[in-house]
LUMVODREN-174348 format. One line per field, with one value per residue (C-alpha): residue number from 0; residue in three letters; y, x, z. Coordinates in steps of 0.02 Angstrom, whole numbers, plus 50000, padded with zeros to 5 digits. Example, Ala and Ser with C-alpha at 12.3 -4.5 7.8 and 13.67 -1.06 7.14 Angstrom:
2
i: (0; 1)
aa: (ala; ser)
v: (49775; 49947)
u: (50615; 50684)
w: (50390; 50357)
This chain:
353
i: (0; 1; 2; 3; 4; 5; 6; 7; 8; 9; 10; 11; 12; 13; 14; 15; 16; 17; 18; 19; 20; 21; 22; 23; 24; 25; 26; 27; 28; 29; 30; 31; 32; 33; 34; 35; 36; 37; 38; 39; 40; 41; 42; 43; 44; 45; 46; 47; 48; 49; 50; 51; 52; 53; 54; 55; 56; 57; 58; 59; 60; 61; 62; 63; 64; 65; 66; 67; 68; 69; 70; 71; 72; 73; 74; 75; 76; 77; 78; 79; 80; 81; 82; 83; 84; 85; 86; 87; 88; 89; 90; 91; 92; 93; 94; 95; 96; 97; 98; 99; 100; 101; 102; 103; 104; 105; 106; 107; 108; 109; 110; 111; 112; 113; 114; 115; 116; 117; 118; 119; 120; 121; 122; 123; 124; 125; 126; 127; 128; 129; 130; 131; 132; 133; 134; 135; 136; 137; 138; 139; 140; 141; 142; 143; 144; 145; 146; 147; 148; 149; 150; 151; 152; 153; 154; 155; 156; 157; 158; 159; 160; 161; 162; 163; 164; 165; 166; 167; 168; 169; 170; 171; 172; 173; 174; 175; 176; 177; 178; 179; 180; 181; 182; 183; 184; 185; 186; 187; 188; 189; 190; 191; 192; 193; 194; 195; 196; 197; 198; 199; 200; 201; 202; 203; 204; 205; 206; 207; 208; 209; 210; 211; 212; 213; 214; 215; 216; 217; 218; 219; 220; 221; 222; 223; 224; 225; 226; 227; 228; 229; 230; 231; 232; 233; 234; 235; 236; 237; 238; 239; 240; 241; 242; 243; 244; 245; 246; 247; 248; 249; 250; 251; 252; 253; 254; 255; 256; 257; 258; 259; 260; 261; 262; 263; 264; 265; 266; 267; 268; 269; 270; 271; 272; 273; 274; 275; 276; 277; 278; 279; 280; 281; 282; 283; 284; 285; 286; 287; 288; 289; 290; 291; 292; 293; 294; 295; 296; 297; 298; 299; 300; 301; 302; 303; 304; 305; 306; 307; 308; 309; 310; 311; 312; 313; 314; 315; 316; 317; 318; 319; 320; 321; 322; 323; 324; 325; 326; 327; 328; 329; 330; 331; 332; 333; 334; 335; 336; 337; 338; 339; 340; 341; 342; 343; 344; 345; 346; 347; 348; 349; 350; 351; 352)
aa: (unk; unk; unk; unk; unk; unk; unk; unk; unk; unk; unk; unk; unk; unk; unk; unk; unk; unk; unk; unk; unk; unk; unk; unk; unk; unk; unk; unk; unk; unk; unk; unk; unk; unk; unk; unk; unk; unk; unk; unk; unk; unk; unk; unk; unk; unk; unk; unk; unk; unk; unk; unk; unk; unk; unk; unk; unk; unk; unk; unk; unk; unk; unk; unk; unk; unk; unk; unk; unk; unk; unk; unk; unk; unk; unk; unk; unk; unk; unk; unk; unk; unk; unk; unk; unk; unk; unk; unk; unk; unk; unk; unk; unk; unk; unk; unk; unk; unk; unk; unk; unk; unk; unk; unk; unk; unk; unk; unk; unk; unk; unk; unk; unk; unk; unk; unk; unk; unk; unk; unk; unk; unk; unk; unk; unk; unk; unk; unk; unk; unk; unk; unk; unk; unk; unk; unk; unk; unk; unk; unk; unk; unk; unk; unk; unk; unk; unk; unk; unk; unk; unk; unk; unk; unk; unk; unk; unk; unk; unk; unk; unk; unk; unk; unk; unk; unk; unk; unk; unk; unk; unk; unk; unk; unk; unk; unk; unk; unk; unk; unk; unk; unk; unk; unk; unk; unk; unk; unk; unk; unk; unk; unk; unk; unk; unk; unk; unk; unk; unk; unk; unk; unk; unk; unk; unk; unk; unk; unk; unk; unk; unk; unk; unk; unk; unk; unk; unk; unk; unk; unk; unk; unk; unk; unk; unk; unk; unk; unk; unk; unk; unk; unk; unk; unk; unk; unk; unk; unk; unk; unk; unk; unk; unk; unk; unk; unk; unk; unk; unk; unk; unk; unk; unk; unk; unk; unk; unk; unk; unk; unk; unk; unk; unk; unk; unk; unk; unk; unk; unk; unk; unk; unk; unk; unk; unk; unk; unk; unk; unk; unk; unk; unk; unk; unk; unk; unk; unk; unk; unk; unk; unk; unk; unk; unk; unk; unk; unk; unk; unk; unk; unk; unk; unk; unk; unk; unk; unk; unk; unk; unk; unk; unk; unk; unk; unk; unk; unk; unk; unk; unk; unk; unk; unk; unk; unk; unk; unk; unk; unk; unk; unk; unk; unk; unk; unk; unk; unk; unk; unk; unk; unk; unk; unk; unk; unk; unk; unk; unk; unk; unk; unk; unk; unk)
v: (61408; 61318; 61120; 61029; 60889; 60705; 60628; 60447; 60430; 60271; 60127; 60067; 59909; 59855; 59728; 59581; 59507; 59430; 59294; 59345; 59348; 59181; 59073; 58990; 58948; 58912; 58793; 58693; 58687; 58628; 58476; 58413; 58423; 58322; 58193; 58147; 58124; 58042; 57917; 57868; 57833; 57721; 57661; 57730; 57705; 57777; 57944; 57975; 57912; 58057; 58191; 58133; 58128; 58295; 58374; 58319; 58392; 58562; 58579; 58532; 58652; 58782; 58762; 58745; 58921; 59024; 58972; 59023; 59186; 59231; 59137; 59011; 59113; 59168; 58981; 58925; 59042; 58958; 58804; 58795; 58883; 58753; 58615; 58699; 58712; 58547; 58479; 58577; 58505; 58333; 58361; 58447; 58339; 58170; 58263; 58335; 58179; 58103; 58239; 58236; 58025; 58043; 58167; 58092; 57933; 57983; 58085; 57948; 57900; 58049; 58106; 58151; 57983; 57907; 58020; 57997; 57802; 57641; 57495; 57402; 57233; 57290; 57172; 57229; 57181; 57246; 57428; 57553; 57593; 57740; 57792; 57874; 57758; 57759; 57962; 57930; 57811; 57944; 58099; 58004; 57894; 58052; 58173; 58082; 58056; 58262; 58267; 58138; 58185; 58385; 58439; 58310; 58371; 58560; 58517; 58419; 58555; 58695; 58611; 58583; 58747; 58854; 58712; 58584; 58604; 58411; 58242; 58228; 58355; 58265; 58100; 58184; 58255; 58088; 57982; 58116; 58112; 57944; 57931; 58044; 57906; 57743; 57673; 57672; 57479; 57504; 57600; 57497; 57320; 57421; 57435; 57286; 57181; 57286; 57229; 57036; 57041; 57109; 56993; 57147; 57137; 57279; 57440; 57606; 57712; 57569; 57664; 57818; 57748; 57715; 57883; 57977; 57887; 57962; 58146; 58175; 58198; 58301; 58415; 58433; 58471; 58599; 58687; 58695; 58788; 58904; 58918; 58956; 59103; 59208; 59360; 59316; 59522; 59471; 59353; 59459; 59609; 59489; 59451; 59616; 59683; 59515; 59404; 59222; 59108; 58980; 59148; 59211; 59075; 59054; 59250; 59309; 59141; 59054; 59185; 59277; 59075; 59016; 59022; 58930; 58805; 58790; 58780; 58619; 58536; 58538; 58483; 58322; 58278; 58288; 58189; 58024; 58064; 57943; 57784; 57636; 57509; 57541; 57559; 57380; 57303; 57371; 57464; 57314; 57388; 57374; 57373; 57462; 57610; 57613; 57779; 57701; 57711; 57619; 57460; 57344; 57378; 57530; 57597; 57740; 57790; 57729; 57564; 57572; 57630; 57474; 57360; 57415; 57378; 57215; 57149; 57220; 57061; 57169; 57229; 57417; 57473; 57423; 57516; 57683; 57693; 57682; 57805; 57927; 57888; 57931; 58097; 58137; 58087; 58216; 58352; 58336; 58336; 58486; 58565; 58558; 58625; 58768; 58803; 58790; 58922; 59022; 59003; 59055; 59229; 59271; 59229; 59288; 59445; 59633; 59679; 59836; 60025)
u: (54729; 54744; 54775; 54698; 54813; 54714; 54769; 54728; 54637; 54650; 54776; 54839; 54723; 54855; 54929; 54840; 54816; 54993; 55016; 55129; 55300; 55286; 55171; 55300; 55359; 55162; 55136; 55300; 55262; 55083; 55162; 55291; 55156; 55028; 55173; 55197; 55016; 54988; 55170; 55102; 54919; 54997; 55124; 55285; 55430; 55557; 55587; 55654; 55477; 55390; 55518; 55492; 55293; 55313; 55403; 55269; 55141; 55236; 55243; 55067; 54988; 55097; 55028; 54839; 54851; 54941; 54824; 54675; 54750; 54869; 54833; 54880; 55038; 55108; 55061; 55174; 55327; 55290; 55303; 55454; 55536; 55454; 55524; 55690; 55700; 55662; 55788; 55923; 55854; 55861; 56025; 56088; 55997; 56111; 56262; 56249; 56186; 56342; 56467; 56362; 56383; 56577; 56597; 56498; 56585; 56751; 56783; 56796; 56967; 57043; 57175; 57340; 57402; 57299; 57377; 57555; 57542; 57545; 57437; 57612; 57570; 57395; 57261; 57142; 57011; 57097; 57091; 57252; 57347; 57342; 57332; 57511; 57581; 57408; 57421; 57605; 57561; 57410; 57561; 57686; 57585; 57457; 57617; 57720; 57551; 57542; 57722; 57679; 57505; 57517; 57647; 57577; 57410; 57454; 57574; 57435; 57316; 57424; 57468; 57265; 57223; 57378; 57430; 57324; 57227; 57246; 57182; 57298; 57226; 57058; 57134; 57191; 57033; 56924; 57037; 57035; 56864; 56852; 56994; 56885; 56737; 56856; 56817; 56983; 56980; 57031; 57174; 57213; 57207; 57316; 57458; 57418; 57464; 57627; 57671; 57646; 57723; 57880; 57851; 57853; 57782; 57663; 57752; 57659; 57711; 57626; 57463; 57537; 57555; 57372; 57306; 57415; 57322; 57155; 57225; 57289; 57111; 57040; 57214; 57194; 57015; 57008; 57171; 57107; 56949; 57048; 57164; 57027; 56950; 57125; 57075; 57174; 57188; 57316; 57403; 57403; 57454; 57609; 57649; 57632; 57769; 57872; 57881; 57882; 57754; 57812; 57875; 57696; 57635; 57771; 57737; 57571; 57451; 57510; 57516; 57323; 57265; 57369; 57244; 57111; 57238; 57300; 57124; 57117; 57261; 57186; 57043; 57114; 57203; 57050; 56970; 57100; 57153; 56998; 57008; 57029; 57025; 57207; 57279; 57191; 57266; 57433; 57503; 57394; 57410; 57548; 57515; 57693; 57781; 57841; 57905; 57996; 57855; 57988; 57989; 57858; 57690; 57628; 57454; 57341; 57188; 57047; 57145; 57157; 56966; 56928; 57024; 56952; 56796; 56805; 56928; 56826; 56736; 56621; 56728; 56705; 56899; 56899; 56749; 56790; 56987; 56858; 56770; 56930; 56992; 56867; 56852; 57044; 57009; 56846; 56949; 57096; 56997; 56901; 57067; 57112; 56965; 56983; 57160; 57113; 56983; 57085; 57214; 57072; 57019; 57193; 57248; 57058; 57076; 57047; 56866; 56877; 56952)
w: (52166; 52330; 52309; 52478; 52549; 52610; 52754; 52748; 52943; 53047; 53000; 52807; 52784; 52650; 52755; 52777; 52949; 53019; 53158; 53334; 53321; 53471; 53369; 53308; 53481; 53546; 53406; 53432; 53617; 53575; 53434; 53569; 53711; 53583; 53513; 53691; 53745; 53573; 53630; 53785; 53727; 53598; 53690; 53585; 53701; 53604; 53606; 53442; 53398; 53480; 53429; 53229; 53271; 53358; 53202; 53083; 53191; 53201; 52998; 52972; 53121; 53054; 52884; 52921; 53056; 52932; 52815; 52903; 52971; 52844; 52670; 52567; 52508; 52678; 52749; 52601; 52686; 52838; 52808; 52716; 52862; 52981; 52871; 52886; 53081; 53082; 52962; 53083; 53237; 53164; 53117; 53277; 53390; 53348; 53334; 53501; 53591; 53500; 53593; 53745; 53772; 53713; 53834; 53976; 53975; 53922; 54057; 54186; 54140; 54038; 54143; 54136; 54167; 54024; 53909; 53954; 53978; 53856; 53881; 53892; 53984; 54044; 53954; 53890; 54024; 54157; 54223; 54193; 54035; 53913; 53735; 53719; 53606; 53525; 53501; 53450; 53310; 53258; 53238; 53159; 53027; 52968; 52986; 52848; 52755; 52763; 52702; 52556; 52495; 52517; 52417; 52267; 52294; 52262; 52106; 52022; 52054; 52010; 51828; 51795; 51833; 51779; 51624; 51597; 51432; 51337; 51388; 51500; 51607; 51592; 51640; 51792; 51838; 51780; 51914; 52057; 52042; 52051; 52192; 52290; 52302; 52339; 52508; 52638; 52646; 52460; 52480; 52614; 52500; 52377; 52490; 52579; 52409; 52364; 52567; 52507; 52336; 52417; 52583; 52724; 52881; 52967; 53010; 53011; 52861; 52777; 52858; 52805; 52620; 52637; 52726; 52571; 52438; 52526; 52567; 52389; 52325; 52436; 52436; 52246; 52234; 52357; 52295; 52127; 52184; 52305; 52145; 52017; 52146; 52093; 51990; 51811; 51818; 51943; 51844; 51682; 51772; 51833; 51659; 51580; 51696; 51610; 51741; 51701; 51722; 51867; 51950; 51931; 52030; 52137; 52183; 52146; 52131; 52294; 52411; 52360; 52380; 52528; 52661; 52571; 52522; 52715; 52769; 52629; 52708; 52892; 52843; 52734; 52872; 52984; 52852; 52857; 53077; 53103; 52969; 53049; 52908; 52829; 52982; 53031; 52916; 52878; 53072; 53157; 53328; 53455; 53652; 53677; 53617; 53447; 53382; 53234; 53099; 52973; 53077; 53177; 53200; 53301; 53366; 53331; 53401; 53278; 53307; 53496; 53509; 53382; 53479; 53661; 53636; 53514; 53651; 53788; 53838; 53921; 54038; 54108; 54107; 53906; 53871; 53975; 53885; 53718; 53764; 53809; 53661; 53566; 53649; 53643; 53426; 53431; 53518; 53406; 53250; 53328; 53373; 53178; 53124; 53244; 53154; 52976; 53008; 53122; 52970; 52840; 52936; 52959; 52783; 52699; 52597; 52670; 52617; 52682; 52602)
């Protein structure tokens, strides 16, 4: 007995009826095109004005053809997708125009010269000078805050994750957490009072003091995650063989977690390269070379941007060594971002057999 085989003819009608792969792209071109008649009509002369009308349009025009086309269900996709684009152009879109105006105007006087020179007896209105002593000031004063608020940082997180079981362990944790949230003008008031009690005058590890207080945080609560991601087969296995503990972590712990931990670091110190307010009030800025953070005040580069432009006076030169500065700060802080992932890949764990 013969059994026939059907072969479904013509196309499955299974799939409901889909929209091109460029209507996204036609119906954003149509929202910007109708924000901008819609901005001149009613005379909206900002642009940020038609690019927030423009997104608005895009979600609901999404919505209401996918609807019609595709359904209620498949319109719902879309528009959560359409509300995502958007909330990455509206975040991308500032950032970049942010870049784009540093490096514009920065540019005019970032040279080698401006690197390599002090302000020194150049005023502030006047054209010349340079940011060395300001990058100086920057390298020394977050260096010895590295050298302070690292090696604390890791201790405290390696007793609450590999000892800490009491309340003291939860004391820690209650006043990192807390730390975490404290403004930098705080820290800054802190040291700023021990300074008066014992009479001392502005010198920059006073900064450092203060850029230590908000690295320690930050160090601790990302070395406690990168130390909680450590298999504890790895640290039983360590202890079976009768190894002791501290050895254990000295061995076994730190090195599987040492590039998350690295990656921690650079990006603490990323965090506290740009806070003006402690340095304000404890370096308070020095016009000349000072490599002796232990004595007299010194410079750094949120300082010298801060101080360009409040003592511009509206003069050009000030605003343009701003400006440099503020790129030079960007591409450092860049540059350390660039090493604590480069740091991260190299150190991550082999995935592969």
């Amino acid at each position: 007995m013969s059994t026939a085989t059907v072969t479904p003819k013509g196309p499955s009608t299974l799939r409901g009826a889909r929209l091109p792969k460029w209507s996204p792209y036609a119906i954003a071109a149509g929202s910007i095109a109708v924000a901008i008649g819609i901005g001149v009509v009613g005379g909206l002369h900002s642009r940020v004005q038609w690019g927030l009308i423009a997104a608005i349009l895009y979600v609901v025009a999404s919505y209401a053809i996918a609807t019609m086309v595709e359904g209620k269900r498949q319109a719902k996709d879309r528009m959560v997708t359409s509300l995502v684009w958007v909330a990455f152009l509206l975040a991308v879109i500032p950032l970049a125009s942010l870049v784009w105006s540093t490096v514009a105007r920065g540019v005019k006087v970032l040279d080698l010269y401006f690197l390599t020179h002090s302000m020194g007896v150049v005023a502030d209105t006047e054209p010349g000078g340079g940011i060395y002593h300001a990058i100086l000031g920057t390298l020394e004063q977050v260096g010895l805050a590295t050298v302070i608020a690292a090696p604390i940082g890791v201790l405290t997180a390696i007793y609450l994750v590999e000892y800490g079981r009491g309340n003291l362990s939860k004391a820690i944790t209650f006043f990192v957490d807390v730390m975490t949230g404290i403004p930098s003008i705080v820290a800054g008031l802190f040291i700023l009072s021990l300074m008066l009690i014992f009479e001392m005058q502005p010198f920059g590890f006073a900064g450092s003091l203060a850029l230590a207080i908000l690295m320690m945080p930050v160090v601790v609560r990302s070395t406690e995650e990168m130390l909680k991601l450590v298999p504890n087969e790895l640290r039983e296995a360590s202890l079976a063989l009768g190894v002791p503990k501290w050895r254990t972590i000295l061995k076994v712990v730190l090195p599987t977690s040492l590039g998350g931990i690295t990656t921690g670091i650079m990006l603490s110190i990323a965090r506290i390269t740009g806070e003006t307010a402690p340095v304000l009030l404890l370096v308070w800025g020095n016009p000349l070379i000072n490599a002796n953070p232990f004595e007299g005040a010194q410079a750094s580069l949120p300082l010298y941007i801060y101080q360009q432009y409040a003592n511009s006076a509206g003069s050009g030169a000030a605003y343009d060594r701003a400006w440099a500065a503020s790129l030079t700060l960007i591409a450092f802080v860049m540059l350390l971002n660039l090493v604590a992932r480069g740091i991260a890949r190299w150190k991550a764990p082999s995935t592969g057999r």
